[in-house]
gemmi code that builds the backbone of each chain (N, CA, C; Angstrom):
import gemmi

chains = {
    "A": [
        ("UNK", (0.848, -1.189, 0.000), (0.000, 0.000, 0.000), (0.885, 1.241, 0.000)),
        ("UNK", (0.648, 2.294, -0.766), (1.478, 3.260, -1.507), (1.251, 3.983, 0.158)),
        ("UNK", (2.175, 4.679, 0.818), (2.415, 5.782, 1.414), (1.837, 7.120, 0.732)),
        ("UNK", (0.733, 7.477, 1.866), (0.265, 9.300, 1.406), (0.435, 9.950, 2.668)),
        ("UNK", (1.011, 11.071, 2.572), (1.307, 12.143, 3.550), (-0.235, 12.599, 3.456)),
        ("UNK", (-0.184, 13.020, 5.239), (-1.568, 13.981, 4.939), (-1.083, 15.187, 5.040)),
        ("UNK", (-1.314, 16.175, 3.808), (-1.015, 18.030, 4.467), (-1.683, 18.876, 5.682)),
        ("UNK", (-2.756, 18.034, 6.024), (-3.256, 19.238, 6.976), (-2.372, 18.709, 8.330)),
        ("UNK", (-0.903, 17.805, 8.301), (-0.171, 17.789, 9.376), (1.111, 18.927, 9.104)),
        ("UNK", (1.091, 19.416, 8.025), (1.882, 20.406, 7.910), (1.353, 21.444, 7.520)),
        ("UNK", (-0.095, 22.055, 7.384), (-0.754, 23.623, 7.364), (-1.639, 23.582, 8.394)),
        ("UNK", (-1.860, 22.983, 9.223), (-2.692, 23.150, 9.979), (-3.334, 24.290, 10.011)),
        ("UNK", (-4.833, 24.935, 10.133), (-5.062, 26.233, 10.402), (-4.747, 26.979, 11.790)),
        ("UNK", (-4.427, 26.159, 12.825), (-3.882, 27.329, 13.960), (-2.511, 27.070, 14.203)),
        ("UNK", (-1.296, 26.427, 13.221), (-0.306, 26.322, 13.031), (0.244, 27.670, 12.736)),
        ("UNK", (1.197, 28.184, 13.669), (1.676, 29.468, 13.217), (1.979, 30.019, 12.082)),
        ("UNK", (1.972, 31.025, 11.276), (2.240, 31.769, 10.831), (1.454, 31.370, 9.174)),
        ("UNK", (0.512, 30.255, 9.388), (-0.897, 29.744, 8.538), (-1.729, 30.347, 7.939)),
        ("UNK", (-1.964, 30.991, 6.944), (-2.931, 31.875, 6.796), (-4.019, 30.961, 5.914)),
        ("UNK", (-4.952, 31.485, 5.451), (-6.221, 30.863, 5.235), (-6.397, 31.653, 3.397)),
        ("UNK", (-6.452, 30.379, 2.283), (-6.525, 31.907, 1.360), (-7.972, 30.944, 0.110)),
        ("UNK", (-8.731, 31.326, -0.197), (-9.757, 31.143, -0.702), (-9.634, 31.351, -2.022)),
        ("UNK", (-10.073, 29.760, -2.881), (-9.559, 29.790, -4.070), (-11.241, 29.272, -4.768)),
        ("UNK", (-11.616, 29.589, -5.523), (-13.040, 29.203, -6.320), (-13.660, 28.298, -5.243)),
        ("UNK", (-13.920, 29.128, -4.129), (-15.168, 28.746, -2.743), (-14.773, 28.070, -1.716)),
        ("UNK", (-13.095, 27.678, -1.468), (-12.768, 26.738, -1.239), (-11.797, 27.363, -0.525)),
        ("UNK", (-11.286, 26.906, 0.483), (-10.512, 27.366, 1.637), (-8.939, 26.456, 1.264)),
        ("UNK", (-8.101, 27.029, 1.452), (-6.498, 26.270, 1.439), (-5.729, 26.801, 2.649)),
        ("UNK", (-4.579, 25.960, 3.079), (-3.786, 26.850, 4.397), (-2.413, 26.574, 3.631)),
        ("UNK", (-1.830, 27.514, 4.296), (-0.241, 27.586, 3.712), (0.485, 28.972, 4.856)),
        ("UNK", (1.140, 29.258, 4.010), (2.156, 30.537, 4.264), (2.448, 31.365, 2.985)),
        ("UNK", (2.105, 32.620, 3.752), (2.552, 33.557, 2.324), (3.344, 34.400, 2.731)),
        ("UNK", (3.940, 34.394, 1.564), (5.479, 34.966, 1.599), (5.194, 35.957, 1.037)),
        ("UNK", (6.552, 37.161, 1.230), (6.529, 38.693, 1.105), (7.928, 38.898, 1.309)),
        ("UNK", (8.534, 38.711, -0.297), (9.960, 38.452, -0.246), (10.249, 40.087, -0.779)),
        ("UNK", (12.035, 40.695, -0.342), (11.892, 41.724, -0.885), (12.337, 41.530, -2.306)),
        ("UNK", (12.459, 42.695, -3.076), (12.847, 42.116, -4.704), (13.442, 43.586, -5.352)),
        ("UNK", (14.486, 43.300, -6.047), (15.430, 44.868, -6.664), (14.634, 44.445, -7.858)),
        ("UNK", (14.065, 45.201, -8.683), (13.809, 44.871, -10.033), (13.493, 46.027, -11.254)),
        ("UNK", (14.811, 46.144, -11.807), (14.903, 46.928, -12.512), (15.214, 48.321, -11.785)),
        ("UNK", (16.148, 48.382, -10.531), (16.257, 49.659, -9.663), (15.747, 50.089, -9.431)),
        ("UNK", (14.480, 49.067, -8.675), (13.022, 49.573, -7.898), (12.679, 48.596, -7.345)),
        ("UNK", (12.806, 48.923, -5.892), (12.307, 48.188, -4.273), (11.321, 47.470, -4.858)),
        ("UNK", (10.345, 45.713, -4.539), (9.326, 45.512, -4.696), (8.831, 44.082, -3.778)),
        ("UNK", (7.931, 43.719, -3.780), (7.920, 42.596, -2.704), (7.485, 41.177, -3.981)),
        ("UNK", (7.755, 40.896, -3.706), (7.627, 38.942, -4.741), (6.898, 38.479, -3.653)),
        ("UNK", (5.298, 38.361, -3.928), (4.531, 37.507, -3.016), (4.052, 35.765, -3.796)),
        ("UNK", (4.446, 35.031, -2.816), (4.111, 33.699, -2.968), (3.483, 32.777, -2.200)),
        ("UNK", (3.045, 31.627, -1.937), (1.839, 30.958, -1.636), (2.721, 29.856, -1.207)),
        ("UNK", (2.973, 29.410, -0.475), (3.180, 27.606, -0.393), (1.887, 27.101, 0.376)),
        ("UNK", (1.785, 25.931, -0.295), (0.596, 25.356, 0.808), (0.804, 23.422, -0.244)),
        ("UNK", (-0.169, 22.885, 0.124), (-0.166, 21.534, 0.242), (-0.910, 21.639, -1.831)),
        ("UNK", (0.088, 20.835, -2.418), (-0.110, 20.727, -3.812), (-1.992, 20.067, -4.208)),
        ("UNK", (-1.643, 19.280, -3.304), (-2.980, 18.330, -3.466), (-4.318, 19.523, -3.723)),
        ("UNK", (-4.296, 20.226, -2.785), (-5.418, 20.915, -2.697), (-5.425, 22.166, -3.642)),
        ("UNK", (-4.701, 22.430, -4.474), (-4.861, 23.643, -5.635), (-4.947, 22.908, -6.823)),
        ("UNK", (-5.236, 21.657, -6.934), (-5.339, 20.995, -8.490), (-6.264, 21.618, -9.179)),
        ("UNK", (-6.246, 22.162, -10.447), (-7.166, 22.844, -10.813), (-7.229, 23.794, -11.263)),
        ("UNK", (-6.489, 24.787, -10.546), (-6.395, 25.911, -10.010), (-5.497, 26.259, -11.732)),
        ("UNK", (-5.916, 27.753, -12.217), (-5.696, 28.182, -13.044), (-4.664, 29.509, -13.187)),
        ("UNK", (-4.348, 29.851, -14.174), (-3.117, 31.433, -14.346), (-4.832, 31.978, -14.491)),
        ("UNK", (-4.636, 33.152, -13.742), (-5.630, 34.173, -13.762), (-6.788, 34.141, -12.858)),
        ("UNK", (-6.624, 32.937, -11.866), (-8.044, 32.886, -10.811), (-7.294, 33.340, -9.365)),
        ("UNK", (-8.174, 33.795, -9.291), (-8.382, 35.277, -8.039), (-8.378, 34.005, -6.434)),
        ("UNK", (-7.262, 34.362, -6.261), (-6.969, 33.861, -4.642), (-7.030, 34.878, -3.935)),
        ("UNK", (-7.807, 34.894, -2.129), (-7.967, 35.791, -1.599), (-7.453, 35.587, 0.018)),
        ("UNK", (-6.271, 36.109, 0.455), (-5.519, 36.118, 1.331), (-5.628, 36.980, 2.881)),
        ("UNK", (-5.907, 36.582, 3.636), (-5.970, 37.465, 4.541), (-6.624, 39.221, 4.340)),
        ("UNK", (-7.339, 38.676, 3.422), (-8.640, 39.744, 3.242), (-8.167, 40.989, 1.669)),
        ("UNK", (-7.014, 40.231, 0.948), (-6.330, 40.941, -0.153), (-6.446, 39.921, -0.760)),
        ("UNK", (-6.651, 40.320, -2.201), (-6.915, 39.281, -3.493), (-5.933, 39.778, -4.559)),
        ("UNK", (-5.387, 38.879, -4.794), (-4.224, 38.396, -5.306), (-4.746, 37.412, -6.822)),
        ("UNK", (-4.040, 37.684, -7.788), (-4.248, 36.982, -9.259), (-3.028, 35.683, -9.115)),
        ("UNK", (-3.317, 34.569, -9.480), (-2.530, 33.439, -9.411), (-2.165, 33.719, -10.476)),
        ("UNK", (-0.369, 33.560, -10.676), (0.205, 33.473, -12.175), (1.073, 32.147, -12.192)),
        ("UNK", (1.138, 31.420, -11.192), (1.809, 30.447, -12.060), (2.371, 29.562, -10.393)),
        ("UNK", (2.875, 28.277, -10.368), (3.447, 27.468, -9.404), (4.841, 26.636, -9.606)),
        ("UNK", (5.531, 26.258, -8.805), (6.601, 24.968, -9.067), (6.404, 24.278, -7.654)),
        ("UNK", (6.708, 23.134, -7.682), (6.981, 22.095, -6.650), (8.161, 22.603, -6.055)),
        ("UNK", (7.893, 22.146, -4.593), (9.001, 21.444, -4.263), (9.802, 20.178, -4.679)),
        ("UNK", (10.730, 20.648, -4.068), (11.390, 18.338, -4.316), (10.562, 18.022, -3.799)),
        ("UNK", (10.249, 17.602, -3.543), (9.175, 16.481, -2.744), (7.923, 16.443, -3.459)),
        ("UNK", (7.560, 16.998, -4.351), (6.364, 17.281, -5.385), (5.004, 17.116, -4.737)),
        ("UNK", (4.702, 16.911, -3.053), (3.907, 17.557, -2.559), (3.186, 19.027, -1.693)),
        ("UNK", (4.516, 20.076, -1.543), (4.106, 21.343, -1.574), (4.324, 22.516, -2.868)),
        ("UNK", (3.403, 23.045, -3.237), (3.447, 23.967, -4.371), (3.785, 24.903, -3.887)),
        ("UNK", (4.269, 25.911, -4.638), (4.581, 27.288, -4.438), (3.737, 28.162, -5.153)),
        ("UNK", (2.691, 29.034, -4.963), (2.031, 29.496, -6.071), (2.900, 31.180, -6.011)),
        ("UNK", (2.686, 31.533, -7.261), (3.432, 32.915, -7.450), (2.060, 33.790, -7.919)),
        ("UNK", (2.085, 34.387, -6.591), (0.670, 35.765, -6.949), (1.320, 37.012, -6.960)),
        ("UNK", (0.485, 37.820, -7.402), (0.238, 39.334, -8.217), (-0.874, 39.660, -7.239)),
        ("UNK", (-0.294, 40.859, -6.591), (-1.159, 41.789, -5.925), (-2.361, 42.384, -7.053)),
    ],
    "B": [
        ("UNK", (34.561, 78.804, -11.638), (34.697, 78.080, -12.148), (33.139, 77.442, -12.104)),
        ("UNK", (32.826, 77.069, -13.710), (31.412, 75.916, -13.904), (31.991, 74.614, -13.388)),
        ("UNK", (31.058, 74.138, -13.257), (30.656, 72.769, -13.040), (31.149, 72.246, -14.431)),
        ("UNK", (31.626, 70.612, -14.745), (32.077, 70.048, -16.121), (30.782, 70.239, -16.633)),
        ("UNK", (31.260, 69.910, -17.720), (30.327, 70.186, -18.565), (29.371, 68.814, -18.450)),
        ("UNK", (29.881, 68.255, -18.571), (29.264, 66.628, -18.629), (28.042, 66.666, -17.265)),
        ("UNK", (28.520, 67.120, -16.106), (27.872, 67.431, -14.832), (26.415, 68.296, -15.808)),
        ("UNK", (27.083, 69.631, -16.280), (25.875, 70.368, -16.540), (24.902, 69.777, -17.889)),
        ("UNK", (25.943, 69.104, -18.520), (24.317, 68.405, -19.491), (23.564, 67.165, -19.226)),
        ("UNK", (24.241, 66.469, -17.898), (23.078, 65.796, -17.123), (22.460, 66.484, -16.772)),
        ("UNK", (22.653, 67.973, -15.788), (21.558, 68.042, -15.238), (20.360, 68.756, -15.979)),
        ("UNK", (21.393, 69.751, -16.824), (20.101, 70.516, -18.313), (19.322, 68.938, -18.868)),
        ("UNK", (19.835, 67.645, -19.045), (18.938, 66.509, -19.465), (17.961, 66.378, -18.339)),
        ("UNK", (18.287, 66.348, -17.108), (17.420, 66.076, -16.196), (16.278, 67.239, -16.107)),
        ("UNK", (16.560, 68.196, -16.374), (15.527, 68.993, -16.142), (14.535, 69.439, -17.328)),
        ("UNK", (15.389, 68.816, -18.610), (14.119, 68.587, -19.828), (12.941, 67.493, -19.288)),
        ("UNK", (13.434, 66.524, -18.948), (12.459, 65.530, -18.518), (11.621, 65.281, -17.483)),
        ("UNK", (12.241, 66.281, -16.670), (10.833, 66.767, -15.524), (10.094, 67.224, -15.690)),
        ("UNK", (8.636, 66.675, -15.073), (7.779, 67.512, -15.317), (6.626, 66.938, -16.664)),
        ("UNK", (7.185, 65.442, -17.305), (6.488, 65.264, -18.372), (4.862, 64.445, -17.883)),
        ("UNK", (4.239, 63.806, -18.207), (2.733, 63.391, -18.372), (2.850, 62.443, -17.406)),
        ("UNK", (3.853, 61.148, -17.952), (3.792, 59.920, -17.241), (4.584, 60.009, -15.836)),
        ("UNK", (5.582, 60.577, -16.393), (6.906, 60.396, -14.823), (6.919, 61.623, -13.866)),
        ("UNK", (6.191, 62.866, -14.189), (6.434, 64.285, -13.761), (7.649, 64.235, -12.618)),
        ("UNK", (7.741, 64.584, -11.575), (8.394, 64.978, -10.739), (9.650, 63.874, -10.387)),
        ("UNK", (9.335, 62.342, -10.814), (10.056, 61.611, -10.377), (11.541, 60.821, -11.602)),
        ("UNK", (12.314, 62.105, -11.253), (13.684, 61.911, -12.047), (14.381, 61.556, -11.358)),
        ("UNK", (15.189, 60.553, -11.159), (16.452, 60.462, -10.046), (17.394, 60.740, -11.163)),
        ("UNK", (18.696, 61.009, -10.456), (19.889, 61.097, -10.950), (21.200, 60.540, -10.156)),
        ("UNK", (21.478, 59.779, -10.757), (22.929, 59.445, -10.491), (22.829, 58.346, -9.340)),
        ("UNK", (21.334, 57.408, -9.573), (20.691, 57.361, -8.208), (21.575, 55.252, -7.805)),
        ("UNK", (22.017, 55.183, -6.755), (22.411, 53.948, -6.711), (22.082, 53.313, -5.979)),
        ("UNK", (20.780, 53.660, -5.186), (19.780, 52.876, -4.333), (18.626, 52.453, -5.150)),
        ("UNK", (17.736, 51.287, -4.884), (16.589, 51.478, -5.524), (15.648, 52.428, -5.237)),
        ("UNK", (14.854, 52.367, -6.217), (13.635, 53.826, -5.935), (12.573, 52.447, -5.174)),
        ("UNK", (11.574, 53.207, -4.516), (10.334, 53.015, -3.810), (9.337, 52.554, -4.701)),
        ("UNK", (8.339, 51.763, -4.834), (7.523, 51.802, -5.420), (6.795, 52.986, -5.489)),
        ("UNK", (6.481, 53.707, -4.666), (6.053, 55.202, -5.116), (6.514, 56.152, -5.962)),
        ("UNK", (7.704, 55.617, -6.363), (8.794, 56.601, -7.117), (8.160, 56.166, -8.730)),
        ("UNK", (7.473, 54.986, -8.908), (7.094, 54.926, -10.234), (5.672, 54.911, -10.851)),
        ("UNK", (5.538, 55.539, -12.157), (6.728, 55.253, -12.879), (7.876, 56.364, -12.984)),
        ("UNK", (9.069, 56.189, -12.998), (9.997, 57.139, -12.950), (10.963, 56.906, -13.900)),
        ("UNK", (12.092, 57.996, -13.746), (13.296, 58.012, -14.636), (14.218, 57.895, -13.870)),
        ("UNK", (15.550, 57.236, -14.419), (16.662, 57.271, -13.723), (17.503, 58.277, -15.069)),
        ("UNK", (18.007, 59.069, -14.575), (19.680, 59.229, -15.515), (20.753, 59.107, -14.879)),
        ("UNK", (21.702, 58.071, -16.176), (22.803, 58.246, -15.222), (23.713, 58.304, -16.833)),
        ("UNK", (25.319, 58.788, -16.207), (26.297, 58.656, -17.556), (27.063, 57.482, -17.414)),
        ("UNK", (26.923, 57.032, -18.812), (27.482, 55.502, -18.684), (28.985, 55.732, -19.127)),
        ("UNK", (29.871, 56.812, -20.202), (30.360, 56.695, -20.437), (30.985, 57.692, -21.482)),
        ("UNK", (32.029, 57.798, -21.886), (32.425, 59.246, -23.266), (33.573, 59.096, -23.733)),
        ("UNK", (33.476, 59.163, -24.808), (34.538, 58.864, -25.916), (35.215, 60.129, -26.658)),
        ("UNK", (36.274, 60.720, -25.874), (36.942, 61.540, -26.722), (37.842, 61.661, -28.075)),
        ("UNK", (37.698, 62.450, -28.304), (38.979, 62.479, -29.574), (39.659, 64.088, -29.575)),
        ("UNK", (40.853, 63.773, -29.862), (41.555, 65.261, -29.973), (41.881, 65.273, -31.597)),
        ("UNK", (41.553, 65.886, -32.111), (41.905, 65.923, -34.087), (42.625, 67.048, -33.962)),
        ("UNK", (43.240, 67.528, -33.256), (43.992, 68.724, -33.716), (45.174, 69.409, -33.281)),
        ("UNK", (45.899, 69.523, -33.251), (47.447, 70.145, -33.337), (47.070, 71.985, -31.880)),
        ("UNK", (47.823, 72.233, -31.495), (47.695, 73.210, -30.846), (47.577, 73.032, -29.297)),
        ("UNK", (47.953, 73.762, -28.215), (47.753, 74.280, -27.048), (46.451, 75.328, -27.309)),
        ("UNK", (45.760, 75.354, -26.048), (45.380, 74.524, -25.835), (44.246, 73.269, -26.892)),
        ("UNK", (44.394, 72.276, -26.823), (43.486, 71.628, -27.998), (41.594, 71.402, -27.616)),
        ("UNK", (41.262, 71.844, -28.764), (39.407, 71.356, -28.316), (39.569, 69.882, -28.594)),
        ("UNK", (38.740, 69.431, -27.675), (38.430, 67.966, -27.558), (36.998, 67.639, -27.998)),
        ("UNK", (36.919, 67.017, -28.931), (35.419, 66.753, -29.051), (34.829, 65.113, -28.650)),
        ("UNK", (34.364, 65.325, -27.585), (33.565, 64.552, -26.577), (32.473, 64.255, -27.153)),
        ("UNK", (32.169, 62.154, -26.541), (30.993, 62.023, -26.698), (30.489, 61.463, -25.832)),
        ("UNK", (29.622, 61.930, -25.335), (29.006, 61.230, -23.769), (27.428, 60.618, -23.738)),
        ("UNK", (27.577, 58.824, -23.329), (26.774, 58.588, -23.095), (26.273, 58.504, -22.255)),
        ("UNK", (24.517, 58.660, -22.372), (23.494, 58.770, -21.018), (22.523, 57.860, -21.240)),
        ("UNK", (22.063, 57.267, -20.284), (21.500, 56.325, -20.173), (19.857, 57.067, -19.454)),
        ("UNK", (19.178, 57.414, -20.121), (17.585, 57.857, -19.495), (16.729, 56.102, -19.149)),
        ("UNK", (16.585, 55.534, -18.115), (15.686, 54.775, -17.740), (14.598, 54.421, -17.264)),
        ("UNK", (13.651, 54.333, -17.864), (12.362, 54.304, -17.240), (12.247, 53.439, -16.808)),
        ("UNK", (11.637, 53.179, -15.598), (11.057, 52.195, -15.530), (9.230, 52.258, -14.331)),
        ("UNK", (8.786, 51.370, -14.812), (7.042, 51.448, -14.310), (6.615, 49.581, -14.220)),
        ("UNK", (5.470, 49.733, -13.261), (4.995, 48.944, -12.708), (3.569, 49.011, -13.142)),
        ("UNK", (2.686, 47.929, -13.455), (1.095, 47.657, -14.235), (0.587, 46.427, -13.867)),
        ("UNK", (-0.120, 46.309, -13.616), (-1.098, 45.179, -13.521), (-1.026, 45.195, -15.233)),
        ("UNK", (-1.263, 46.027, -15.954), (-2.145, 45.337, -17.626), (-1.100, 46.212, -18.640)),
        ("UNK", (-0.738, 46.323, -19.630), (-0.610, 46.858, -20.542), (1.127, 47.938, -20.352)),
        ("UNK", (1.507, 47.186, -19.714), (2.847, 47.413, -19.235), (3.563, 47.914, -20.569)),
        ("UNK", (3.696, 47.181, -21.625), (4.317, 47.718, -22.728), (4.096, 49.236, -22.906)),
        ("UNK", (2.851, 49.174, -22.873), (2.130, 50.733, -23.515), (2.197, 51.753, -22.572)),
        ("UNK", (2.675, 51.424, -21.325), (3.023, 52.294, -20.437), (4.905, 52.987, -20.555)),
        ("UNK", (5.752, 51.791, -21.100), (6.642, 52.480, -21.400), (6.969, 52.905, -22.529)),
        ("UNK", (6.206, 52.222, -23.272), (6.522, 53.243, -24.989), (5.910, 54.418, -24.593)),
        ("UNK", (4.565, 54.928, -23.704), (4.528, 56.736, -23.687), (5.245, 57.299, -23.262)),
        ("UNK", (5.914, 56.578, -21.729), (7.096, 57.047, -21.485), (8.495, 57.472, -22.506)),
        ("UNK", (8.576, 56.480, -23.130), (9.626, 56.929, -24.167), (9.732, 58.040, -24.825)),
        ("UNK", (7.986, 57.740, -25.081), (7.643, 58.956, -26.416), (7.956, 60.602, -25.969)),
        ("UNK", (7.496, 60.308, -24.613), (7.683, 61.807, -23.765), (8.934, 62.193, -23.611)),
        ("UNK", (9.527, 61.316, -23.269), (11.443, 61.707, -22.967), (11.843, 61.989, -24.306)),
        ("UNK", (12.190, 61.157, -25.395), (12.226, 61.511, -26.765), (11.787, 62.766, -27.168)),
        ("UNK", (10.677, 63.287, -27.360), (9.779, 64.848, -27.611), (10.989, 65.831, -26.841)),
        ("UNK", (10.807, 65.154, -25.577), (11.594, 66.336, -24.396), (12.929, 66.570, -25.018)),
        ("UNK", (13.491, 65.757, -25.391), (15.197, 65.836, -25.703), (15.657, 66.027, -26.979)),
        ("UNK", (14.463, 65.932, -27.887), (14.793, 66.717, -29.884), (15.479, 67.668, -29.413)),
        ("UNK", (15.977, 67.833, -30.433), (16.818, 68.994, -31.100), (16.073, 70.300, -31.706)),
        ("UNK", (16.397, 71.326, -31.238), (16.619, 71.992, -30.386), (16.362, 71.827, -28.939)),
        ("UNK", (16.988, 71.185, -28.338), (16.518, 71.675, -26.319), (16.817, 72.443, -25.836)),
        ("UNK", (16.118, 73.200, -24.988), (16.597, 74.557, -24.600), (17.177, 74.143, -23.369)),
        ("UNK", (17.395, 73.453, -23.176), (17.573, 72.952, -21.587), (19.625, 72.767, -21.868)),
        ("UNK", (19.474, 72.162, -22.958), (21.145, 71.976, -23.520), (21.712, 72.926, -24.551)),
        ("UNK", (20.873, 73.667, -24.577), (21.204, 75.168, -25.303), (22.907, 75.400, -24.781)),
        ("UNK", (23.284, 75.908, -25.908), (24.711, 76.361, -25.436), (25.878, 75.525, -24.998)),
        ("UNK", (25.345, 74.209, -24.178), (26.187, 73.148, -23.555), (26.541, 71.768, -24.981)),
        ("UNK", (25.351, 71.446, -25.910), (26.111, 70.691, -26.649), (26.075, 70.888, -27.823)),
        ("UNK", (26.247, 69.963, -29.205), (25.852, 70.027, -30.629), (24.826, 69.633, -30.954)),
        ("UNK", (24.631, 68.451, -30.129), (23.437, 67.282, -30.579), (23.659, 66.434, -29.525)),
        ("UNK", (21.968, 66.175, -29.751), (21.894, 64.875, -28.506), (20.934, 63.759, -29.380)),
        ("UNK", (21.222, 62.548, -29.663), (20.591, 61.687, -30.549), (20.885, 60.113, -29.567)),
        ("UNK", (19.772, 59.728, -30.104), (19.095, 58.109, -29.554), (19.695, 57.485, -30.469)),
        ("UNK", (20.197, 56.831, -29.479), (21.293, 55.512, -30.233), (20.257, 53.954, -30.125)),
        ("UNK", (19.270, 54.153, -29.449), (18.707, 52.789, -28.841), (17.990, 53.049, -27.445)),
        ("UNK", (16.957, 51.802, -27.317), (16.314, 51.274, -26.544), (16.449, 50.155, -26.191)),
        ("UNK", (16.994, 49.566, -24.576), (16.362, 48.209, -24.406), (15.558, 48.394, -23.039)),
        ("UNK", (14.245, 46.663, -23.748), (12.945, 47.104, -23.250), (13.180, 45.545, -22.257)),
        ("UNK", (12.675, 45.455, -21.338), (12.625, 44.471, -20.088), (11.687, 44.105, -19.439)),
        ("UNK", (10.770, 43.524, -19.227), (10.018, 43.373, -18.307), (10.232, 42.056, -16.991)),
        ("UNK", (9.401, 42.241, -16.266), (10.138, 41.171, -15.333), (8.668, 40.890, -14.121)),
        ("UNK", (8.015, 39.329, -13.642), (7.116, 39.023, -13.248), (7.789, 39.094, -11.393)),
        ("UNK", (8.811, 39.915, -11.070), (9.530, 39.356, -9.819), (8.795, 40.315, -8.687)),
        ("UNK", (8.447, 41.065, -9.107), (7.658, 42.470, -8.365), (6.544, 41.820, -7.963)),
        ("UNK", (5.587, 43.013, -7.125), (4.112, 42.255, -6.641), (3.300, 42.654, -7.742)),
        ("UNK", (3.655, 43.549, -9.015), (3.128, 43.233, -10.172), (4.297, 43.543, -11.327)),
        ("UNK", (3.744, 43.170, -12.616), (4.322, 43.275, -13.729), (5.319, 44.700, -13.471)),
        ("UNK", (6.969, 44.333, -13.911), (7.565, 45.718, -13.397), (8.551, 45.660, -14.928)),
        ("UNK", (8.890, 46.657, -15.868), (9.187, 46.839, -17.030), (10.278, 47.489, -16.491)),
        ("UNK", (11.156, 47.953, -17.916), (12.359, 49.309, -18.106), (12.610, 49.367, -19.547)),
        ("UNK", (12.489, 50.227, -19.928), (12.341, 50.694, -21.259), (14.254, 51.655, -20.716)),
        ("UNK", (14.965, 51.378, -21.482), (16.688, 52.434, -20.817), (16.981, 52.423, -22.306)),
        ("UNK", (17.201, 54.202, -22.332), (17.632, 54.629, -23.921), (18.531, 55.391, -23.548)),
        ("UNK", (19.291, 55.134, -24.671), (20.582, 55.179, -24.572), (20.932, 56.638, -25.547)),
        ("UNK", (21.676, 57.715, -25.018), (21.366, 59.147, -25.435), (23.259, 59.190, -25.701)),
        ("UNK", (23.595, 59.859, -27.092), (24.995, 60.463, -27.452), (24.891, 61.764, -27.080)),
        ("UNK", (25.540, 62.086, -26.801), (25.609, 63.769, -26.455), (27.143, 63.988, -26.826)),
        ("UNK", (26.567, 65.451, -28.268), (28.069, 65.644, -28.496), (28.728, 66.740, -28.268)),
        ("UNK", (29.683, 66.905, -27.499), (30.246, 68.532, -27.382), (31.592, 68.540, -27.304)),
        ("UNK", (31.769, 70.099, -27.261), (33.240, 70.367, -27.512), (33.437, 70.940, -26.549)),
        ("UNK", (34.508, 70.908, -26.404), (35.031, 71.984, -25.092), (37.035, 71.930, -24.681)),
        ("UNK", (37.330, 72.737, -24.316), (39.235, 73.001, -25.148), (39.860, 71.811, -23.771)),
        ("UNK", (40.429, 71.670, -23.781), (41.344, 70.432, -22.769), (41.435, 71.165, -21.652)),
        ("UNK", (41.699, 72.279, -21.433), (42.013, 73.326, -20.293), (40.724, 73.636, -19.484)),
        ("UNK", (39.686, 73.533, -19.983), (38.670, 74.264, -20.055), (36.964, 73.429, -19.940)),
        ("UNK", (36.604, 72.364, -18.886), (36.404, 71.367, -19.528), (35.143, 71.822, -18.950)),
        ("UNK", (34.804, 72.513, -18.674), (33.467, 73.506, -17.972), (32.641, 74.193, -19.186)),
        ("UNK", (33.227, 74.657, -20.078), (33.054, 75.604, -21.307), (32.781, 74.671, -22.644)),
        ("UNK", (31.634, 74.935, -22.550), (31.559, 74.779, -24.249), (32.517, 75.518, -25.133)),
        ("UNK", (32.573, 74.692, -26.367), (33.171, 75.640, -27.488), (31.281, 75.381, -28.837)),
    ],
}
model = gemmi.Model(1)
for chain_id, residues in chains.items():
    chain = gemmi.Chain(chain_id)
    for i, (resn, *xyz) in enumerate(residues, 1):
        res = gemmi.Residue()
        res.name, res.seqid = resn, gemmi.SeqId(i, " ")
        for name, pos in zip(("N", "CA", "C"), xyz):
            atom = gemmi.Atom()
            atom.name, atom.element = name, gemmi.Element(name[0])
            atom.pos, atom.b_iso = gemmi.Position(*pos), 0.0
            res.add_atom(atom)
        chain.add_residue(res)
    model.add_chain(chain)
structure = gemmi.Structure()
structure.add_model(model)
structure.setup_entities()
């Protein structure tokens, strides 16, 4: 019998620093990131999403994720190694 | 004693380009921090570089200088990012034809050698740079490097 990780042992919702972000009606937990970024000799923040791959299948370039009460445009994801946490890359 | 000359036709460049539609107030110069997101869309100038030549026999000799400047825009869009820095362009370009009164007296000519255009998804939105690349030609005697000829 194949080994499955469950993710909600690694997003838990009252797991620190967890936020809650709502994707077509549907609730996901992760961490979002708010990296700083030089780009093009102008300060900017690179916001990104990790959370549990399983649960964004689907999930499209251009659908409206909504984060701690800010909505954010999904443009795109990569795995981890482990090819069960995604990284999603949002647009304020 | 003036300021070089090179000093004063950055800043006569900088002050053609203030003040235009897209970037108004926000020109940096010479700037080696990043700007703020509030700062855009904005301009950077900076001098990248100048190529002299002496053609001529005599004390003291005119040198005819060519100095490049680098005008950079750059802006941030959710949509249509391109079209935000081609107006930009268009405005800096207009600003810096020939005749400028701003470089009145300080050069011969100032002509666009080029554009390169960039965009980049690393920002919290779409963040571009349109950086054109400006000759500026003047003279001025070896002794004398403040003074136009």
């Amino acid at each position: 019998m194949a080994f499955v990780e469950d993710g909600s042992l690694f997003y838990g919702p009252n797991d620190p620093g967890v936020s809650a972000a709502t994707w077509n009606g549907s609730t996901v937990y992760g961490h979002l990131n708010r990296a700083y970024v030089d780009e093009f000799g102008a300060e900017g923040t690179g916001i990104a999403f990790d959370c549990w791959a399983a649960n964004i299948v689907g999930i499209a370039h251009g659908d409206t994720v909504v984060i701690d009460g800010t909505t954010y445009v999904y443009r795109g994801r990569f795995l981890g190694s482990d090819d069960a946490v995604a990284i999603m890359k949002l647009q304020a | 004693m003036a300021n070089h000359l090179r000093r004063q036709i950055r800043e006569g460049l900088t002050t053609a380009i203030t003040g235009l539609s897209t970037t108004g107030a926000r020109v940096f110069t010479s700037r080696v921090y990043p700007l703020e997101v509030s700062d855009l869309p904005g301009l950077l100038v900076t001098s990248q570089s100048e190529i002299v030549d002496a053609d001529s026999y005599g004390v003291p000799r005119p040198l005819q200088r060519r100095l490049r400047l680098e005008v950079r825009a750059i802006a941030q869009a959710a949509a249509d990012l391109d079209d935000t820095l081609d107006q930009i362009c268009k405005e800096v370009e207009i600003a810096l034809a020939m005749p400028c009164a701003a470089l009145a007296g300080l050069c011969k000519s100032i002509t666009l050698l080029g554009t390169d255009i960039g965009m980049s998804d690393g920002a919290e939105q779409p963040r571009g740079s349109a950086a054109m690349a400006f000759e500026v030609y003047y003279v001025a005697a070896e002794n004398a490097p403040d003074v136009a000829l």
